[in-house]
N, C-alpha and C positions, 0 to 999 in steps of 0.2 A: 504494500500500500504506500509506504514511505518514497520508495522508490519508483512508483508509479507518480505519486504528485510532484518530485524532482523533473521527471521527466517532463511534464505538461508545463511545467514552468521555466525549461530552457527554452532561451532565444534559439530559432531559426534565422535564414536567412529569407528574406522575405520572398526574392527572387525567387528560390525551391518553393518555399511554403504555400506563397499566393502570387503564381505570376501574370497573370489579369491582372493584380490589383498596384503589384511592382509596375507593370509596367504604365497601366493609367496614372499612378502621383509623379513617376518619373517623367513622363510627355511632357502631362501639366506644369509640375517645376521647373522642367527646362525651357518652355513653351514660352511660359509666363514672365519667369527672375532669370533665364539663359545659366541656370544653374544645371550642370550637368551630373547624373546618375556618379560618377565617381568622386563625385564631390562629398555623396552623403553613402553613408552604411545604413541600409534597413534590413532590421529586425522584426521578427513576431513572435507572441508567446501564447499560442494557441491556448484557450480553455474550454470546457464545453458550453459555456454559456456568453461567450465573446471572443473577441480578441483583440492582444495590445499591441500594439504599433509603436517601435521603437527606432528613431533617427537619431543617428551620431552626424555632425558635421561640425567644420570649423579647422582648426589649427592642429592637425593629432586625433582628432577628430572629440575631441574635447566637450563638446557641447551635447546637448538630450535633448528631444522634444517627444516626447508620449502621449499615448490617448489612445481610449480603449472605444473599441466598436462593436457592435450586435453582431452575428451571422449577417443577418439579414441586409444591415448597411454595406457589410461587405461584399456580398453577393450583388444588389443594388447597385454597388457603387454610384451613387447618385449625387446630391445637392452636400450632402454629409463630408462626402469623399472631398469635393472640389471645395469646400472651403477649407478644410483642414490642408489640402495642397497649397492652396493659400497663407495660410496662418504658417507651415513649415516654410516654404518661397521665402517670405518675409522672416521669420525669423535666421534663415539659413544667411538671406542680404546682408539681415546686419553685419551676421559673426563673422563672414567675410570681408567685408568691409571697414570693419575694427581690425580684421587679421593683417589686413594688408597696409594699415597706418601704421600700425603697430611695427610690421615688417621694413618699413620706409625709415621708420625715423632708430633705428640699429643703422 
């Protein structure tokens, strides 16, 4: 049992996990902020009543943006999906943005 809920709670990679849904916030992201798939790390931590959505990006990749979705949003991928591609875009803008002032003035 112990071992069974370990398992349910490692990260995937999103791309294996869900790749419909890797590759719809990837388009969008890059579509929208011209941020590119190898700029960020996605993860998912499947459970049987949702799932979480784990983005690393930034410098090292240093930075987290999470947030947990229904099946059904996922499947969907609708209105739900594209704003939070939204809310990652923009938060991804910044950290890059800071990374490379940062990088300038070294």
């Amino acid at each position: 049992m112990e071992s069974e809920r370990l398992q349910t709670e490692q990260e995937q990679f999103l791309r294996v996990a869900l790749p419909d849904l890797y590759s719809f916030l990837m388009e969008e992201v890059e579509k929208h902020y011209n941020i590119h798939p190898y700029d960020i790390q996605a993860h998912v931590i499947k459970d049987s009543k949702q799932y979480q959505l784990i983005f690393y990006y930034g410098d090292g990749f240093a930075h987290q943006k999470s947030k947990y979705f229904s099946h059904e949003a996922v499947e969907r991928m609708g209105e739900e999906m594209t704003d939070f591609s939204k809310e990652l875009g923009e938060a991804c803008k910044e950290v890059m943005i800071a990374d490379y002032f940062k990088m300038m003035k070294m």
